[in-house]
Wavefront OBJ file of the C-alpha trace (Angstrom):
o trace
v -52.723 -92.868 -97.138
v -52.890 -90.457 -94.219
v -55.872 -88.710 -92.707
v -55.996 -84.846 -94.265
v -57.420 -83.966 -90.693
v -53.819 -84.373 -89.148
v -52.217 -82.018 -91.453
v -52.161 -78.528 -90.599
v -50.082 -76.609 -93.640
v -53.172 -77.109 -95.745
v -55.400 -74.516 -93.603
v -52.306 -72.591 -92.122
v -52.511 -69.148 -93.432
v -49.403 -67.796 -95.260
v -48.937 -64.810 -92.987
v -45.564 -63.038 -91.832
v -41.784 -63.544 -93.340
v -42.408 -67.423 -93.490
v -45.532 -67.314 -95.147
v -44.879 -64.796 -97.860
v -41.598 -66.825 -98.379
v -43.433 -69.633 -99.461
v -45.865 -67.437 -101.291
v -43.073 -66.444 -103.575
v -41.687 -69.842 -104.089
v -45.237 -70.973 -105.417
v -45.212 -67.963 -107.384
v -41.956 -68.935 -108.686
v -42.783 -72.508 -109.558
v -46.095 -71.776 -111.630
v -44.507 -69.339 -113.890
v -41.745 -72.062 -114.531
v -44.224 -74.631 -114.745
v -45.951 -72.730 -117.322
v -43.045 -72.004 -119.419
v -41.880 -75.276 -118.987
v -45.516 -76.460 -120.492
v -45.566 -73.716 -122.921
v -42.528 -74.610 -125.092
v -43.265 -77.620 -126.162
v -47.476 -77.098 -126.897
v -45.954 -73.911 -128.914
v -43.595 -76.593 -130.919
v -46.466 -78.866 -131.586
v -48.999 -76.789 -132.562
v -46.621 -74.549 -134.939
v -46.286 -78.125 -136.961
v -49.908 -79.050 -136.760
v -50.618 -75.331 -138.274
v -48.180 -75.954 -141.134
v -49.599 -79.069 -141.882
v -53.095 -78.942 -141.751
v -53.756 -75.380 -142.533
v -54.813 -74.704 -138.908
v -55.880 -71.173 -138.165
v -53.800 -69.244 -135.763
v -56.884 -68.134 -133.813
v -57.426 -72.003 -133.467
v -54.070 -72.829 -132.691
v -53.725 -70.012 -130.054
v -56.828 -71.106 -128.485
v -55.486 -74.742 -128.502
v -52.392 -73.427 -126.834
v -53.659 -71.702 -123.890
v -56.114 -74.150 -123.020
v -53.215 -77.558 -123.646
v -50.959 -75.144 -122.054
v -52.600 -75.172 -118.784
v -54.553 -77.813 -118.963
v -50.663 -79.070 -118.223
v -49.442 -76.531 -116.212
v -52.799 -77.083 -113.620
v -51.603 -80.718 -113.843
v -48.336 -80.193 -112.873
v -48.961 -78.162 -110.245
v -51.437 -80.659 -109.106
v -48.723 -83.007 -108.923
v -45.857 -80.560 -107.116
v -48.320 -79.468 -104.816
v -48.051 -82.872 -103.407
v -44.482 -82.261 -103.012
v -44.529 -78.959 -101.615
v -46.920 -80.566 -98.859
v -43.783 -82.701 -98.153
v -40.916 -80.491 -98.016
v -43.128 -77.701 -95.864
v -43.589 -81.477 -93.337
v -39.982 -81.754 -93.239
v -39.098 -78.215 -92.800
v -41.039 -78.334 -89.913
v -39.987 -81.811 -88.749
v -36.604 -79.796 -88.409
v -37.911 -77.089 -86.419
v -39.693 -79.100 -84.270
v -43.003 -78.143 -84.914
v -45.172 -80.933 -85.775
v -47.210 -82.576 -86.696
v -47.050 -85.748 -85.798
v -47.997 -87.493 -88.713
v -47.373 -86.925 -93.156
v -49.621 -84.882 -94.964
v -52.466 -86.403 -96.855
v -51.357 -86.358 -100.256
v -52.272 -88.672 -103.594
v -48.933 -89.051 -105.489
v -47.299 -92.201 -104.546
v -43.890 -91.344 -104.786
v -44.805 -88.134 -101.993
v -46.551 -90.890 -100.365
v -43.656 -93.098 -100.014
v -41.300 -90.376 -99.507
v -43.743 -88.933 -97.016
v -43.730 -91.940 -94.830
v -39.709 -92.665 -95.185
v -39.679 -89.162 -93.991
v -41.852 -90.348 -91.015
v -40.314 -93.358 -89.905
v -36.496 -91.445 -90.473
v -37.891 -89.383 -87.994
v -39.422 -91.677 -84.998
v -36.135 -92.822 -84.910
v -34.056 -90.089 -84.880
v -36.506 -89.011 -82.138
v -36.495 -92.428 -80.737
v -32.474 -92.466 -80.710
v -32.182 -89.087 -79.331
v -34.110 -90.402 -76.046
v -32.070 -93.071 -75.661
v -28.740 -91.347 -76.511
v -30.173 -88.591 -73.585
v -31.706 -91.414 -71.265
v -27.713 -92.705 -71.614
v -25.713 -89.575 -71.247
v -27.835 -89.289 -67.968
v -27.075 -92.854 -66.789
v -23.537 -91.711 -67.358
v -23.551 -88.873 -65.429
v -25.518 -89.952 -62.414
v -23.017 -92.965 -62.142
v -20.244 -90.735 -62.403
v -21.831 -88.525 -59.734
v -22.072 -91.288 -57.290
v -18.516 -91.672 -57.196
v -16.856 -90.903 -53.948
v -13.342 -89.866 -55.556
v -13.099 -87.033 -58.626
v -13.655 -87.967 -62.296
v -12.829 -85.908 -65.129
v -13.194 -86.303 -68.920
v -11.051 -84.433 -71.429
v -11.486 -84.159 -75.295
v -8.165 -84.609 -77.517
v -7.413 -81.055 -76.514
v -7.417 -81.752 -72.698
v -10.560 -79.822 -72.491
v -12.647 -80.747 -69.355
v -15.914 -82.176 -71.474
v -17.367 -83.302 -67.731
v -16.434 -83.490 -64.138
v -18.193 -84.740 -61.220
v -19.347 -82.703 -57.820
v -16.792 -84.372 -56.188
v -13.498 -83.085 -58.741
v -15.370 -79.463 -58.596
v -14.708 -79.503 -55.048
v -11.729 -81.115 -54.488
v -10.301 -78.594 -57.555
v -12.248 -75.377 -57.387
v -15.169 -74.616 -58.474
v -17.239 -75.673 -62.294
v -14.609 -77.278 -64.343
v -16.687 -78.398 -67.128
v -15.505 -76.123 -70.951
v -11.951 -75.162 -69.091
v -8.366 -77.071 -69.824
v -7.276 -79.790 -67.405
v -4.475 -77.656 -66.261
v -7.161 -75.483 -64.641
v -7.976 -78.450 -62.548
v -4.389 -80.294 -62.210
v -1.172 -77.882 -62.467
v 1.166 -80.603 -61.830
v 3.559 -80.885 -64.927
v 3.914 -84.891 -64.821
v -0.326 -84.829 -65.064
v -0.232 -82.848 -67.819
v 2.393 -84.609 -69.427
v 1.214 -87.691 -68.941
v -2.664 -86.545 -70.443
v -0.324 -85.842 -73.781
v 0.963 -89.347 -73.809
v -2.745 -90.731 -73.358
v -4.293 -88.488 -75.936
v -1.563 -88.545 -78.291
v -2.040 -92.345 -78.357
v 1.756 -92.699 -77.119
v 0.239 -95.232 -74.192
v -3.106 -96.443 -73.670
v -3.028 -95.811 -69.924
v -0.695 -94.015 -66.990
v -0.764 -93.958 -63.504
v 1.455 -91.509 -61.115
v 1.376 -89.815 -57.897
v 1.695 -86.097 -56.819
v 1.866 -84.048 -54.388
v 0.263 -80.709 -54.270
v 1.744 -78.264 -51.778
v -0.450 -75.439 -50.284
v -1.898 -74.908 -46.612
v -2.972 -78.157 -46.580
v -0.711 -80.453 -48.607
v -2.780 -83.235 -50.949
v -1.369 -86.595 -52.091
v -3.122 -87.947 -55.253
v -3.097 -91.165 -57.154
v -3.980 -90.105 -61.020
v -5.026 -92.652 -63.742
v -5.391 -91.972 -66.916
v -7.302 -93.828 -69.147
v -7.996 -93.752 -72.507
v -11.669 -94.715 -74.220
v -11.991 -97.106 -76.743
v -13.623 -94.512 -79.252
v -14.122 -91.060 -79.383
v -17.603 -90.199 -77.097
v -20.552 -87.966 -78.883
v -19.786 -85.303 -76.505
v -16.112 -85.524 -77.883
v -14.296 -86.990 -75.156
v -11.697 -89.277 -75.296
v -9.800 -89.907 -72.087
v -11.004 -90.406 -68.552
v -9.234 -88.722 -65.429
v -9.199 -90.888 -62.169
v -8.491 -89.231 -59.080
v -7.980 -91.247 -55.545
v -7.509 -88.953 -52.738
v -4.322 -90.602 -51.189
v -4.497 -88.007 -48.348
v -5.874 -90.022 -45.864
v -3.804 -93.184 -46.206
v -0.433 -90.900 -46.488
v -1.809 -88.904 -42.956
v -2.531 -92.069 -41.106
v 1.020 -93.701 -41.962
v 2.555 -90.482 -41.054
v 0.185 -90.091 -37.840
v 1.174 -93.428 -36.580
v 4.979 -92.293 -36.823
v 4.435 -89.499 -35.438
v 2.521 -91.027 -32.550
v 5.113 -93.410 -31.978
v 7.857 -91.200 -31.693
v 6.104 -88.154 -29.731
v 4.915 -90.638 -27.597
v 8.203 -92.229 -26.613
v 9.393 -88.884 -26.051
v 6.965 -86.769 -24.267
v 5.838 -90.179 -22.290
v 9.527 -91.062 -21.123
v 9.987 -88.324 -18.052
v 6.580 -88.913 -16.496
v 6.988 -93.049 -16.890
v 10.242 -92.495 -15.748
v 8.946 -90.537 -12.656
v 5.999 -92.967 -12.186
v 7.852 -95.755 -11.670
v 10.388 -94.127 -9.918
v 7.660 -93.428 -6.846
v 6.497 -96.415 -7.158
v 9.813 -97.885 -6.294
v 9.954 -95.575 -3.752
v 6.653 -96.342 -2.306
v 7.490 -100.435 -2.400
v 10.868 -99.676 -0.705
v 12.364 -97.441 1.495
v 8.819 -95.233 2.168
v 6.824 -98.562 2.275
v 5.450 -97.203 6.069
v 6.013 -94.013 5.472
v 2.820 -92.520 5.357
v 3.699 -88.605 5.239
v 6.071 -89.251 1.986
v 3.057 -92.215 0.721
v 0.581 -89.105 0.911
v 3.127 -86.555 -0.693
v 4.073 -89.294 -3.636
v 0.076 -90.172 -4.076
v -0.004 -86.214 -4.652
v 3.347 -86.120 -7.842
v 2.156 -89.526 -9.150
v -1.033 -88.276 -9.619
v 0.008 -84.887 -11.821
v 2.164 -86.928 -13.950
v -0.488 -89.643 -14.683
v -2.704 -86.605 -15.150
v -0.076 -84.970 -17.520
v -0.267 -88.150 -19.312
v -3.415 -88.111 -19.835
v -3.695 -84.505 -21.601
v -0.680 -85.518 -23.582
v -2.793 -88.583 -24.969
v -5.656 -86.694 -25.423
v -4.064 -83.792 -27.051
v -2.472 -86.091 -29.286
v -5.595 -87.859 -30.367
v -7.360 -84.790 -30.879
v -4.318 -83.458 -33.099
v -4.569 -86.740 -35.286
v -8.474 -86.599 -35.506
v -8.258 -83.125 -37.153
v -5.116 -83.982 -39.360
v -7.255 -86.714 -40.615
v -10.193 -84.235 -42.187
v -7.794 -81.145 -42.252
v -8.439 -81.529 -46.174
v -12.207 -81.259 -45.577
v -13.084 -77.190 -45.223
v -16.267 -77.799 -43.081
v -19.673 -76.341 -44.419
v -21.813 -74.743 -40.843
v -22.360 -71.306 -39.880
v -21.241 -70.523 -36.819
v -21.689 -66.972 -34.258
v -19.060 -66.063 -33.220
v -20.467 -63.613 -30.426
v -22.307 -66.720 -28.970
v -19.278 -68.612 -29.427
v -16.806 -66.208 -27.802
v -19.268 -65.842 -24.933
v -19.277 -69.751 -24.213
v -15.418 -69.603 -24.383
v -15.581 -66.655 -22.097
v -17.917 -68.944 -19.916
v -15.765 -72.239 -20.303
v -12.199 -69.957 -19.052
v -14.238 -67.928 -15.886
v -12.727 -70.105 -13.210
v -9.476 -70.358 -14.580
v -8.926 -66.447 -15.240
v -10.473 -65.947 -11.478
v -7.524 -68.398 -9.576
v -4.933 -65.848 -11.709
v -6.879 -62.526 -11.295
v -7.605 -62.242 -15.042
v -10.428 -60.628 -16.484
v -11.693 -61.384 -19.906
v -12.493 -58.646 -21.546
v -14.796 -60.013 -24.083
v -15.820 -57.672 -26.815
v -17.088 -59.354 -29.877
v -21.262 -58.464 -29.694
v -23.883 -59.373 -31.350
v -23.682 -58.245 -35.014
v -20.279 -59.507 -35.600
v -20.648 -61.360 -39.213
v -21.016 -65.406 -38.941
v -17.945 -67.188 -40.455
v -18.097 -70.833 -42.231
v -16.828 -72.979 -39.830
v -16.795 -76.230 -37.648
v -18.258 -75.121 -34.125
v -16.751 -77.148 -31.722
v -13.312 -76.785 -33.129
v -13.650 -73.058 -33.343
v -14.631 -73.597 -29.093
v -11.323 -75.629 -29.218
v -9.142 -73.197 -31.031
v -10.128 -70.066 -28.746
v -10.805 -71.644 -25.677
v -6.742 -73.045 -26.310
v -5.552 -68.974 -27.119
v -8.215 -67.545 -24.433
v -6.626 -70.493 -21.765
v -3.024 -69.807 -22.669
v -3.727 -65.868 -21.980
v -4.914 -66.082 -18.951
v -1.986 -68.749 -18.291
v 1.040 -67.290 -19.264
v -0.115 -63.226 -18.826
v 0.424 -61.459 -15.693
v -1.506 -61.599 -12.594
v -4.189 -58.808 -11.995
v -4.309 -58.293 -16.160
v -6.948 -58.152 -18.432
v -7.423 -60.597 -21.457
v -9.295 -58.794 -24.694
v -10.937 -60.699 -27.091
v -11.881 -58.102 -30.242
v -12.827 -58.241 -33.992
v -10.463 -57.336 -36.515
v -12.491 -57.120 -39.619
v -11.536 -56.493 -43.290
v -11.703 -52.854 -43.195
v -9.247 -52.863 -40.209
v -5.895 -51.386 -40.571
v -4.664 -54.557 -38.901
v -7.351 -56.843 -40.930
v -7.075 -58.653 -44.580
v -9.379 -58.637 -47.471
v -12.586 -61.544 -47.521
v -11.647 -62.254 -44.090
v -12.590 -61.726 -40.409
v -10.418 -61.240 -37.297
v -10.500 -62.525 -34.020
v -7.597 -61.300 -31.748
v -6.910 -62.405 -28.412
v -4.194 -60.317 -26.578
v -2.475 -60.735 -23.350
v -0.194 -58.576 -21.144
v 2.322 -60.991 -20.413
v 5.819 -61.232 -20.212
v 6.007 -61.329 -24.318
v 7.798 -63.666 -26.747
v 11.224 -63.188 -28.225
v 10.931 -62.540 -31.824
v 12.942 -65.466 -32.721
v 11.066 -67.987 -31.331
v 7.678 -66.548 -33.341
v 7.995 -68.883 -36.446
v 8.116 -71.890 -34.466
v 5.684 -71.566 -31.606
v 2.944 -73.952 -33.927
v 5.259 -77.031 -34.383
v 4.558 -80.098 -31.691
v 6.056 -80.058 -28.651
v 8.033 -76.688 -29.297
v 7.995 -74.634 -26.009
v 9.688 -71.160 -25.547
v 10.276 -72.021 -21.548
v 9.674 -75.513 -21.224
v 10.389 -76.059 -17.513
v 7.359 -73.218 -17.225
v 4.943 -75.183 -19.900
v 5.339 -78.017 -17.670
v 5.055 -76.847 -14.780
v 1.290 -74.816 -15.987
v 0.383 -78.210 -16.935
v 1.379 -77.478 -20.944
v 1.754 -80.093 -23.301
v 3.423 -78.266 -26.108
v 0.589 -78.837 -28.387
v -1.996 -76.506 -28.019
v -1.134 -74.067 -30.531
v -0.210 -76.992 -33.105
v -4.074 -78.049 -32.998
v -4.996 -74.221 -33.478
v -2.898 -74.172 -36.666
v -4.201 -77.263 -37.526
v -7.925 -76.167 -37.155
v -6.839 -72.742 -38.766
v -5.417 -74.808 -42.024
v -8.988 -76.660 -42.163
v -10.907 -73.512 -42.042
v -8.959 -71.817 -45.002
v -7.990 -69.293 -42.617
v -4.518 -67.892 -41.102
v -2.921 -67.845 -37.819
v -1.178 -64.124 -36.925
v 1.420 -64.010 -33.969
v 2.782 -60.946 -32.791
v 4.541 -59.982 -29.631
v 6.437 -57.317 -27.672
v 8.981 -58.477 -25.295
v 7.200 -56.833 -21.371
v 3.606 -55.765 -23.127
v 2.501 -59.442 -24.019
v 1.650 -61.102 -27.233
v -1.455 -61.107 -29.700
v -3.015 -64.099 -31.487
v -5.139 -63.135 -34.322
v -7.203 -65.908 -36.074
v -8.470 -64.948 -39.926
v -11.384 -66.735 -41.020
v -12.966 -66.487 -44.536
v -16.083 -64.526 -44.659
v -19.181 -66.084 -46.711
v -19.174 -64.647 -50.149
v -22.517 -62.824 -49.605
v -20.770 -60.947 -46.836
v -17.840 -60.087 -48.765
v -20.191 -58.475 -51.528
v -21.602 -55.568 -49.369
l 1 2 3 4 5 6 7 8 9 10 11 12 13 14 15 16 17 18 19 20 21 22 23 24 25 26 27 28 29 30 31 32 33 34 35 36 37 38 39 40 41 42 43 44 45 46 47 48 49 50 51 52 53 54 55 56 57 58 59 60 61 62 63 64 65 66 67 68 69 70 71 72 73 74 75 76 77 78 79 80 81 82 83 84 85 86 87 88 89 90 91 92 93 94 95 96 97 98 99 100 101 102 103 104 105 106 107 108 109 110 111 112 113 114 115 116 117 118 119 120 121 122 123 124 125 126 127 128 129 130 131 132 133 134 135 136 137 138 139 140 141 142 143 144 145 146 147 148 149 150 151 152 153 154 155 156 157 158 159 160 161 162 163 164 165 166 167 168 169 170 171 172 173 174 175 176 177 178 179 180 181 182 183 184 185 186 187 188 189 190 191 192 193 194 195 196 197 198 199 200 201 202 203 204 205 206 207 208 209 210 211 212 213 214 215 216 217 218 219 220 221 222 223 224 225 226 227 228 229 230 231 232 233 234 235 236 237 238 239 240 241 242 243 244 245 246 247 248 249 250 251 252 253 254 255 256 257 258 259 260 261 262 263 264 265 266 267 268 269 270 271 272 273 274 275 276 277 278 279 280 281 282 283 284 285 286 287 288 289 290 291 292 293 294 295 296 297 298 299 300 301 302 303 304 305 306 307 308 309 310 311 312 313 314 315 316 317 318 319 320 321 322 323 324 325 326 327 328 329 330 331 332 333 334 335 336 337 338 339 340 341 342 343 344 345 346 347 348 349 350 351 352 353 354 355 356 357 358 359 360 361 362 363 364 365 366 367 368 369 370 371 372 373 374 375 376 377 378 379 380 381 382 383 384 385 386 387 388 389 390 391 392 393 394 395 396 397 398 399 400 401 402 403 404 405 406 407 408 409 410 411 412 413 414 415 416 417 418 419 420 421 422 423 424 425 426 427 428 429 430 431 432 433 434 435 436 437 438 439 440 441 442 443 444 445 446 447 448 449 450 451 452 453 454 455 456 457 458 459 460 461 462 463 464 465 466 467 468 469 470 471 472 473 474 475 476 477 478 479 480 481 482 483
C-alpha cells in the first residue's frame, strides 16, 4: 500500500477541458453503473413480489435502496481504478507523480505497482539508451576523418563536424548524394543497403578548384540502429598522401631541370678558377661575382619550391582568420619601398581603412601580394606608378560575395596568348628576361595556389604597351555579404 499523501489526483480540482473531460466520464460510468445494478434488483424483487405477496411500495423501496446500496459499491470499487488510469495518463505525459495512488483494491494495487515498476524502467532504459547515443556521437566526433550514417534510404541519419566540413555544411535529414555526388559512391551505398555485399571500398576523385582524392568504405551494421540507420560511411582523406607522392615527382623533375644551367655554370667556374684563371685574380674576383648569383638563384629556386609544396600540402584546408587588408596592403607597400625606389616606381597604394576584412591566412595573403606588388614594379616601366585598389562586389569589374584586390602595372603588357598559362611552374613569357630579374618562374604558381586555398579567383588581364592587371577575389564573410 502507498502513502495517499503522494498522490495528487485526489485533491486536484477538475477545472478546464481536462477536468470537465473526466467529469463527464464519471458521469458516464455512474449512470451505467446504476443501470447495470438496476436490472437485475428489478428481476429479483418482481419474483419476490409474486411470491410472497410483497407490496410494491415495499418492493420499490427495497429497490432503490439494494439498487445503490450496489451502485455506491461499485463505484467504490472503479474509483480505485479510475485513480489508476488518471496515474498512467499522466505517467504518459510526463507529469508525475512519482509514486501509485493510494488505493484499497488489490487488483488496482497490483496493477498500480506493475504500472510503477513498467515505468522506472522505461525511464531507466531511456537514460541509458540517451547516455549511449551520446557515447556514440562524441566518439564519432573525435574522429579525425568524416563519418556518415545512412538509413535504408541513403538518408544521412548522422554525420560528424568533420564530414560537415569536408562536404558542406549540416548534412544530418538530407540524401547521401547531397554529401557524395560521385556515381560509383552512390552505387556502391545500393549494393550495401540492398544487402547485395556486406562491405565496399573504392576511391574517387572529386574535381573542383582544389581536386580531393578519397578512400570510401562502406560498411554495413549488423542490425538496424533505433535511430534507423543501417550502414556506416568511412571517409579517409587521401589528399595528402596523393599530394606528397606527386610533390616528390614533381620536385624531382623541376629540380633536375631548373637546377641543371646554374650547376652546370657552377662548376663550370669552378673549373675555370682551378685551371687556366688559377692566378688570375681580376677574372677570380669577376667569377666570385657570377658564381655567387647562380648559387643565389639556387637558392630562391629551392625556396620557392618548398614554399609551393608547403601550401599544396594544406591547399584543401580554407583557413579560418580575419585578416585587414588595408594594414596588410600597407606592410606589402612597406616590404616593396626599396625595390620600387632602385626602378623609379611608386606604389600607389589605395586600399584605406574601411575596406571589409576577408577570411584568410595572413602571411600567405603578404606572400601572394607582395609576389604581384614585386613583379609590378619588376617588369613595368621605369618612372611608372604601381596602383593597388579595391574592386568590390558592386564594381562593374567586381563579382558577387566577393572582394577585389587589383594590382596594375604600366608595363610593356602580355600577349593574349600567353594569359592562360602564366600560373603553371616554370612557364615564363620572356625567359632570358625572368632570369635575368632574378625570376624563378614560380611566383605566380604559389599565388594561384594560395588563391585555390582561399576559395577565391585569380583575374589576368593585359593590353599589349599599357601593362597588365592582376585582380585577386576573395570571399567576403557571410555577415558582410548580408548588408
Amino acid at each position: 500500500m502507498f502513502p495517499s499523501a503522494i498522490w495528487e489526483p485526489a485533491s486536484t480540482p477538475a477545472t478546464g477541458i481536462g477536468g470537465k473531460t473526466r467529469q463527464r466520464k464519471r458521469l458516464r460510468k455512474l449512470v451505467l453503473t446504476t443501470a447495470i445494478t438496476a436490472l437485475p434488483t428489478l428481476v429479483v424483487l418482481g419474483v419476490l413480489v409474486a411470491i410472497n405477496n410483497i407490496s410494491m411500495q415495499t418492493a420499490a423501496l427495497a429497490a432503490v435502496f439494494v439498487t445503490a446500496a450496489l451502485a455506491v459499491l461499485l463505484w467504490w470499487r472503479n474509483a480505485d481504478f479510475d485513480l489508476v488510469q488518471t496515474y498512467i495518463e499522466r505517467l504518459n505525459a510526463n507529469e508525475g507523480p512519482k509514486a501509485p495512488p493510494d488505493v484499497s483494491n488489490q487488483q488496482a494495487v497490483e496493477m498500480a505497482e506493475a504500472v510503477a515498476a513498467l515505468h522506472q524502467d522505461l525511464a531507466r532504459n531511456a537514460e541509458q539508451t540517451a547516455a549511449a547515443a551520446a557515447a556514440r556521437e562524441t566518439a564519432l566526433e573525435s574522429l579525425p576523418d568524416p563519418v556518415i550514417l545512412i538509413d535504408e534510404n541513403r538518408n544521412i541519419t548522422f554525420a560528424n563536424q568533420v564530414a560537415g566540413s569536408t562536404f558542406g555544411g549540416a548534412l544530418a535529414g538530407k540524401n547521401l548524394a547531397a554529401a557524395l555526388r560521385d556515381p560509383e559512391v552512390l552505387d556502391a551505398a545500393d549494393a550495401v543497403l540492398s544487402g547485395r555485399e556486406n562491405s565496399l571500398l573504392i576511391d574517387i576523385t572529386v574535381p573542383g578548384a582544389v581536386v580531393q582524392d578519397f578512400r570510401i568504405h562502406l560498411l554495413a551494421l549488423p542490425a538496424i540502429a533505433s535511430d534507423g540507420t543501417v550502414a556506416v560511411v568511412l571517409v579517409r582523406d587521401m589528399g595528402a598522401e596523393t599530394r606528397a607522392e606527386r610533390m616528390r615527382a614533381d620536385f624531382v623533375a623541376n629540380v633536375s631541370h631548373e637546377l641543371r644551367t646554374p650547376l652546370s655554370a657552377l662548376l663550370g667556374f669552378v673549373e675555370t678558377l682551378q685551371g687556366p684563371a688559377k692566378d688570375d685574380a681580376e677574372a677570380r674576383s669577376r667569377f666570385l661575382v657570377f658564381m655567387n648569383e647562380q648559387a643565389t638563384r639556387m637558392a630562391r629556386l629551392i625556396d620557392d619550391l618548398l614554399s609551393l609544396s608547403r601550401i599544396e600540402l594544406e591547399e584543401h584546408r580554407q583557413p579560418g582568420d580575419m585578416v585587414d587588408l588595408a594594414a596588410l596592403l600597407a606592410e606589402v607597400a612597406t616590404l616593396v619601398d626599396r625595390k620600387a625606389k632602385r626602378r623609379r616606381v611608386a606604389i600607389d597604394n589605395r586600399v584605406t581603412a574601411g575596406t571589409p576584412t576577408v577570411t584568410g591566412d595572413r602571411d600567405q595573403l603578404i606572400q601572394v601580394f607582395e609576389n604581384l606588388v614585386s613583379n609590378a614594379v619588376k617588369y613595368g616601366a621605369a618612372d611608372s606608378v604601381v596602383t593597388v585598389s579595391v574592386v568590390g562586389p558592386d564594381d562593374p569589374h567586381g563579382r558577387p560575395g566577393q572582394l577585389g584586390i587589383a594590382v596594375k602595372d604600366r608595363g610593356e603588357g602580355i600577349p593574349r596568348e600567353h594569359l592562360p598559362r602564366l600560373t603553371e611552374r616554370f612557364y615564363r613569357v620572356d625567359s632570358a628576361r625572368s632570369r635575368e630579374l632574378g625570376g624563378t618562374g614560380l611566383g605566380l604558381a604559389i599565388v594561384k595556389h594560395i588563391v585555390n586555398r582561399h576559395r577565391g579567383q585569380l583575374a589576368i588581364d593585359s593590353i599589349a604597351g599599357e601593362g597588365s592587371v592582376f585582380t585577386v577575389f576573395l570571399p567576403l564573410p557571410v555577415a558582410a555579404t548580408e548588408k
